[in-house]
N, C-alpha and C positions, 0 to 999 in steps of 0.2 A: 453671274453675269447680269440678273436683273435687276438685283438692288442698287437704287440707285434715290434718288430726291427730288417730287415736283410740288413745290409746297403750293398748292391752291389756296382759291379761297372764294365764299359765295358767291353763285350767279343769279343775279337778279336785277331787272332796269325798271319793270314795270314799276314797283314802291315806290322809287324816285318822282312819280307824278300824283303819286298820294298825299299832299298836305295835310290833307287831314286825319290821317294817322301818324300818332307820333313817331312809330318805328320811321318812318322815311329822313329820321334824325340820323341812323344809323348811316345810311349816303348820303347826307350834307348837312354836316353841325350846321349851317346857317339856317336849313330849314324848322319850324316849328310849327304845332298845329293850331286852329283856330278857336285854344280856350285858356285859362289861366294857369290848369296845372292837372295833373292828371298822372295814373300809378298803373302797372300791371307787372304781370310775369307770375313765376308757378307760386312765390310766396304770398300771390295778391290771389285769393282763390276763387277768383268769381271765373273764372272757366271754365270753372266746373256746371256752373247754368247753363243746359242746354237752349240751343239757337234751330229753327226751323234750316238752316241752308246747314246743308254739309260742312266739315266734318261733322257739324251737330255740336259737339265738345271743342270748344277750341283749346288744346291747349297751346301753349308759347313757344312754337318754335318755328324755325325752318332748315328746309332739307333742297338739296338737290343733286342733280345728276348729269354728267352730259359725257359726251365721247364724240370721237372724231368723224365716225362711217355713220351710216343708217342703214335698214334693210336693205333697199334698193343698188346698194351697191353689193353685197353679195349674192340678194337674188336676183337676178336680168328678168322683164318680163317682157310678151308678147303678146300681140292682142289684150292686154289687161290682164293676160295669166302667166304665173311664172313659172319660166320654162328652160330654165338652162341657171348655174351657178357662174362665177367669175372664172373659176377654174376650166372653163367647158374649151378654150383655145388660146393660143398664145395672142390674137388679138384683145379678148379677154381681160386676161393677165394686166395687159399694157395697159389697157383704158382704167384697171381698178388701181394700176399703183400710180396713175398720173393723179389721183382724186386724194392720194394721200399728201401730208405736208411733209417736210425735211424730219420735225419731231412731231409727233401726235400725242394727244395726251386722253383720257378718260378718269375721272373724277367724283367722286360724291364727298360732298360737304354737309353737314349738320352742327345747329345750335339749339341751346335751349336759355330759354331769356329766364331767368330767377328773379330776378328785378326790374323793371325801370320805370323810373320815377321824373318828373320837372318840374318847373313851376316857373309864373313872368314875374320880373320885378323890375316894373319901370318900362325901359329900354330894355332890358337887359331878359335872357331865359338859361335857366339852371336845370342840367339834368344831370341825373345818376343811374347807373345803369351795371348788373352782375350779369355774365352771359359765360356760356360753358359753351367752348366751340369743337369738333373734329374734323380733319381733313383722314381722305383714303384717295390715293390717285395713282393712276399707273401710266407711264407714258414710253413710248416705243420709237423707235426710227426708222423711216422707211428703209432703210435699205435688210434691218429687220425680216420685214416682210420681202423683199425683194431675194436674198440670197436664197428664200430654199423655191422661189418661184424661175430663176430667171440662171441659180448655178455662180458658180467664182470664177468662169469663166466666159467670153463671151469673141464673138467671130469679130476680125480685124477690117479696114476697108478692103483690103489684098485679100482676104479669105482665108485668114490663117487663125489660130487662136492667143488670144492675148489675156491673163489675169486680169481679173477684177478686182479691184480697191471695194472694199465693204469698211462702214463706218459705222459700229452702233453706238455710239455718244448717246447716251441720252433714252437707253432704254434703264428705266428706272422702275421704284414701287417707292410708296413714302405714306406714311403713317402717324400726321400729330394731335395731338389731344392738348388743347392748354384752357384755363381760366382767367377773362377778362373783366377786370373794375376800370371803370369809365365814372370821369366828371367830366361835363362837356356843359358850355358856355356861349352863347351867341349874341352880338348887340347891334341896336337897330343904331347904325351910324346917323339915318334921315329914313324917313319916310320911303325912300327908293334904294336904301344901300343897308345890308346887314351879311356881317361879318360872324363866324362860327367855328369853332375848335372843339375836340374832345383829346382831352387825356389820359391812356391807358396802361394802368399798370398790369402787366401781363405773367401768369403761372403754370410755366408750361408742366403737363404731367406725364406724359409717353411722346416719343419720339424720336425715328428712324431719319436720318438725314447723311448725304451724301457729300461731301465735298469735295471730289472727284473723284469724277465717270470716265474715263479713256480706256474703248474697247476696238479695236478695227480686226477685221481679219483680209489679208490679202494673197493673191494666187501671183506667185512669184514663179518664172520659166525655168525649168533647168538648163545647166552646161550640157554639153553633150559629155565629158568626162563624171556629171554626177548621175547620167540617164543609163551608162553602163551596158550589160548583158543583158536585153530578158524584162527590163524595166519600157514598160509602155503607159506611166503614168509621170508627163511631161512638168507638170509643175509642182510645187512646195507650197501646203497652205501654211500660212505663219499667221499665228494670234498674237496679238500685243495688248497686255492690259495693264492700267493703270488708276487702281482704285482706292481711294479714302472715307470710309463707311464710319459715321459716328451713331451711336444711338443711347438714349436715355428710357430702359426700358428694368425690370427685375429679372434678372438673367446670371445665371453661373457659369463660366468660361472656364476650362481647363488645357492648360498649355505645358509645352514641354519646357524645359531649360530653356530655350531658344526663344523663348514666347511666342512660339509659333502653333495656332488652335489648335487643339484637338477632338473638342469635343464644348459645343453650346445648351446650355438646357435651360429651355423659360419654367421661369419659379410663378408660383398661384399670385396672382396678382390680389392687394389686400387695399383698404380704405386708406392706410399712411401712404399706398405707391398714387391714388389718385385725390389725394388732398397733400401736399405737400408742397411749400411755400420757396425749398431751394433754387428752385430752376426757374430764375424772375426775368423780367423785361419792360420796356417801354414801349408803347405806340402812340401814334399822335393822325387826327385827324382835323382838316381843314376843309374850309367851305366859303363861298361869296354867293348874294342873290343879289341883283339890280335890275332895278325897274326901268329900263330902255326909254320907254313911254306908258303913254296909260291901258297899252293893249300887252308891250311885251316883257318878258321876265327873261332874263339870261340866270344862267347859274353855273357854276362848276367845284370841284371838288377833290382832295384827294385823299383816298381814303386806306389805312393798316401800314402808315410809315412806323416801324419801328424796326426789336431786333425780340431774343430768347434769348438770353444765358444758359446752358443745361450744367449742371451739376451733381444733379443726384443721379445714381446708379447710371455712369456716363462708362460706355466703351467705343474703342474703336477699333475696325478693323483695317488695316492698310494688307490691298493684295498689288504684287509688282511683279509682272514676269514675261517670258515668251515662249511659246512653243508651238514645233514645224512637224507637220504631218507630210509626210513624202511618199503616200501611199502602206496600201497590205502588200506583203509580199506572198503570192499564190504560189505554189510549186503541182500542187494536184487539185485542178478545177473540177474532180466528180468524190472531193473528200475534203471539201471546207472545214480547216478548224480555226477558227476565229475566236480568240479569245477577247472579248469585251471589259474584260476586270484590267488586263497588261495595259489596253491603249488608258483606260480610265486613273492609272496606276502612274503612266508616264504624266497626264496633265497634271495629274495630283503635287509632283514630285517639281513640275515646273510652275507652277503658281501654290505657295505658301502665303497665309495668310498668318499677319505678324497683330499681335495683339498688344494693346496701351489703353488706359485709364486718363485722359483728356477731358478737361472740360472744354466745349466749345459753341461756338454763336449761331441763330440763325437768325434768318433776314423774314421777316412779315412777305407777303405776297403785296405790294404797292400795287394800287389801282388808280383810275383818274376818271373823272366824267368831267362834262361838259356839255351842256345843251341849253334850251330855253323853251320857253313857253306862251303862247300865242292867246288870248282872250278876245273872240269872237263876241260874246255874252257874260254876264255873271255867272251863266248856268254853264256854257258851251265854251271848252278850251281847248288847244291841240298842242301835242308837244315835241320837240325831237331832242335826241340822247345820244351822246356817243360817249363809248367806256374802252380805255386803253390798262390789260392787266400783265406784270411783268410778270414771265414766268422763265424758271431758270434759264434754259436754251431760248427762248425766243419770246415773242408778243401776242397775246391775244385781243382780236378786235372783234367788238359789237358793238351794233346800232340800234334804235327804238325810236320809231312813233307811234305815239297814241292820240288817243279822241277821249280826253276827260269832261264828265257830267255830271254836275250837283244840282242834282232836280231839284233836290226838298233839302230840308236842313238836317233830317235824320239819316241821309242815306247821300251816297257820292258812288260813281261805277267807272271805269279805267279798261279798256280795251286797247289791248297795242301789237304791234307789229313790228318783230327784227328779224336782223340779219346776223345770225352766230352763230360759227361753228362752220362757216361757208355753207350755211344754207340759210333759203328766204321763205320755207314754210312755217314760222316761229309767230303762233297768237296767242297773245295770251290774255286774260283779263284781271282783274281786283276788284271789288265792294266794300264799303263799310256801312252796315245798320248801327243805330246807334237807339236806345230806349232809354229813356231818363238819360243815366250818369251810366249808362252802359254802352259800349262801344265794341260791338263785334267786327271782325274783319278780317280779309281773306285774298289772299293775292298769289295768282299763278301765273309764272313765264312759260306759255308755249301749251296750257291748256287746253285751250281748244285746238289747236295744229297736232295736237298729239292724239287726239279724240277725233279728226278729220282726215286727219292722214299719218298713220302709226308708222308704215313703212319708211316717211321721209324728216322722221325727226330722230334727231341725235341731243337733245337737253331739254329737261325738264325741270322745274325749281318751285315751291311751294313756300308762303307764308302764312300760318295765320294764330291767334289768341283774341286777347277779352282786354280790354281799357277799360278804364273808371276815369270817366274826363269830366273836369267841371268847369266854370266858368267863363261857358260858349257865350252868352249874351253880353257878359260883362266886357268883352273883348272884342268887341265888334269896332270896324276903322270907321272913319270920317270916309265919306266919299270922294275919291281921288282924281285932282285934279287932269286935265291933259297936262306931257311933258311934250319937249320938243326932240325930236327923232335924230339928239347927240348928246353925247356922253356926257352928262351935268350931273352932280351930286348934288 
């Protein structure tokens, strides 16, 4: 009933206001940083030079985490102590499942950058870039949580009892692993207008995916002709499922004649199941930045349009069925014999899950930003963000502003402030040191809000590695004139 597919993908808005680190290419081909060309990732080994600021070792990657609840909503507190759980009354109950969405989801994503590389030419900037990315995510639906809180049945306005409609659509688990090569290309149209695209051929390696989830269960009233003698349990729960489970994973399936499973076994997973070039795709990213006037910068962005092919080691499972529980039937309430294997026995026989070899497609996680950027001073800049990401049942939205600062020329600091996840306790901050041709740097959504208040954060996100950036002086602009405050290229 839980598998099911929420393909995620990165959370992170602070980078977006880092220019000066090249990763901030990654959400908006059109951005670039302020030097000719520059190399990192784990085959470029200078990460291994320790750095005085934590982690110490940078190496090349990022990770994060986020979920729908935070402490605070399972512990209740009082006077600043906590002193009762959600469960503690049915008023309770009610205020913790108004706090959930229709779908909720929980997620952790990681990548590790093996590459990237660019360089300017002209007008013109070139990047290449090898990244090895995973999604793990589990997402659930309130009513999930609601049926074993709240029962499948519920009082009428007359006082009578009426079934409940339960929908769990959308309680899922999903698990993909693929390998991204990127050429990405950006060109300065004018002085205040540049354009940005990356290209990516995509290999996926493992992956669980769903293409459909139709679960409900519903409390249906009896006849009086089906309530009989002796029967004092008034309604029928009826299950209705309807599931299409694909996955690309090394696994050995045994079925009977009927190709109906009988038995699944995960095989050792070896170097050919995670290098392996069959299971290919496309992704495309785009970008625009325009210089408003001589204070403001607009930008926006969309970023992981593509798809997966899976074909190596591809199954699927299709389950289709119904089945009505109409109560136990008791004859001697001081000599319960309840057999648990019978009812287990009856679901078994009404949901058969039918087995096929399929190759089949998935969809990238698409995202979008849009914001701009404010210049108070050379030194002193403020920004705002907003990111819209599609995820299978519904849409996720966050926001960011920040207060970006380039004091010196060796070093830039990024402190910001969202709203995601339906919460506004989210700070986070970014730095970059940079020594000679060395470029350390370090960027966290929701850092400090998670080190301020543990109990009210639900996501946290981490970037950071080592750049080898050169020709910062040679790439310095012409001092910019004023524009006038409408849309002129």
């Amino acid at each position: 009933m839980s598998i099911s597919t929420v393909a995620t993908a990165q959370q992170e808005n602070t980078l977006y206001f880092m220019d000066r680190v090249p990763q901030s290419h990654y959400l908006n081909p059109a951005q670039h940083p302020d030097c000719r060309w520059w190399m990192s990732g784990v085959l470029v080994p200078v990460w291994v030079i320790p750095m005085f600021d934590p982690p110490f070792v940078h190496f090349p990657m990022h990770m994060d985490f986020s979920m729908p609840l935070d402490l605070n909503d399972f512990v209740l507190y009082e006077d600043g102590k906590p002193s009762r759980t959600f469960l503690y009354s049915v008023e309770d109950q009610d205020n913790f499942l108004k706090k959930l969405s229709k779908i909720n989801y929980i997620s952790f994503n990681t990548s590790v950058e093996y590459a990237f590389m660019g360089f300017k030419q002209d007008k013109n900037f070139w990047t290449f870039s090898l990244n090895d990315i995973a999604n793990a995510s589990y997402s659930f639906s309130k009513d999930m949580v609601a049926l074993p809180l709240k029962g499948n049945v519920e009082l009428a306005a007359d006082g009578s009892l009426e079934g409940r409609a339960t929908n769990l659509k959308g309680t899922a688990i999903n698990m993909t692993y693929y390998r991204e090569a990127a050429i990405g290309f950006n060109h300065q149209f004018s002085r205040y207008f540049r354009v940005g695209m990356r290209a990516k051929a995509l290999f996926g390696q493992l992956n669980i995916n769903t293409s459909k989830a139709d679960l409900t269960v519903n409390s249906i009233e009896k006849s009086e002709a089906q309530m009989g003698n002796g029967d004092y349990q008034p309604f029928v729960i009826e299950s209705d499922a309807d599931y299409l489970i694909n996955a690309s994973i090394p696994v050995t399936v045994e079925t009977d004649s009927n190709n109906i499973v009988d038995k699944v076994t995960l095989n050792d997973l070896t170097a050919k199941d995670l290098a392996n070039f069959k299971n290919y795709g496309w992704g495309l990213d785009f970008g625009l930045m325009k210089d408003w006037n001589s204070e403001l910068t607009i930008y926006a962005s969309v970023i992981d349009f593509g798809f997966i092919y899976w074909k190596n080691n591809v199954h699927n499972y299709s389950l289709n069925g119904k089945y009505n529980f109409s109560g136990l039937e008791i004859t001697d309430i001081e000599n319960l014999d309840i057999d648990p294997d019978s009812i287990l026995s009856k679901i078994g026989d009404s949901y058969k899950v039918k087995y096929t070899n399929k190759s089949y497609k998935t969809m990238l996680s698409t995202k979008g930003y849009f914001g701009g950027n404010y210049k108070f001073t050379k030194k002193v800049a403020v920004g705002l963000l907003g990111k819209i990401e599609k995820y299978p049942y519904s849409f996720e939205y966050s926001a960011t502003a920040s207060l970006n600062l380039k004091p010196f020329k060796w070093g830039a600091f990024t402190l910001s402030y969202s709203y995601f996840k339906r919460n506004f306790t989210n700070i986070g901050m970014g730095y970059t040191i940079r020594i000679g041709p060395l470029q350390w740097y370090s960027v966290y959504d929701n850092l400090i809000g998670a080190l301020i208040f543990p109990e009210n954060s639900r996501y946290w996100s981490m970037r950071w590695g080592v750049n080898m950036v050169f020709g910062r002086g040679a790439n310095k602009k012409k001092p910019q004139k004023n524009l006038p405050l409408l849309w002129t290229l």
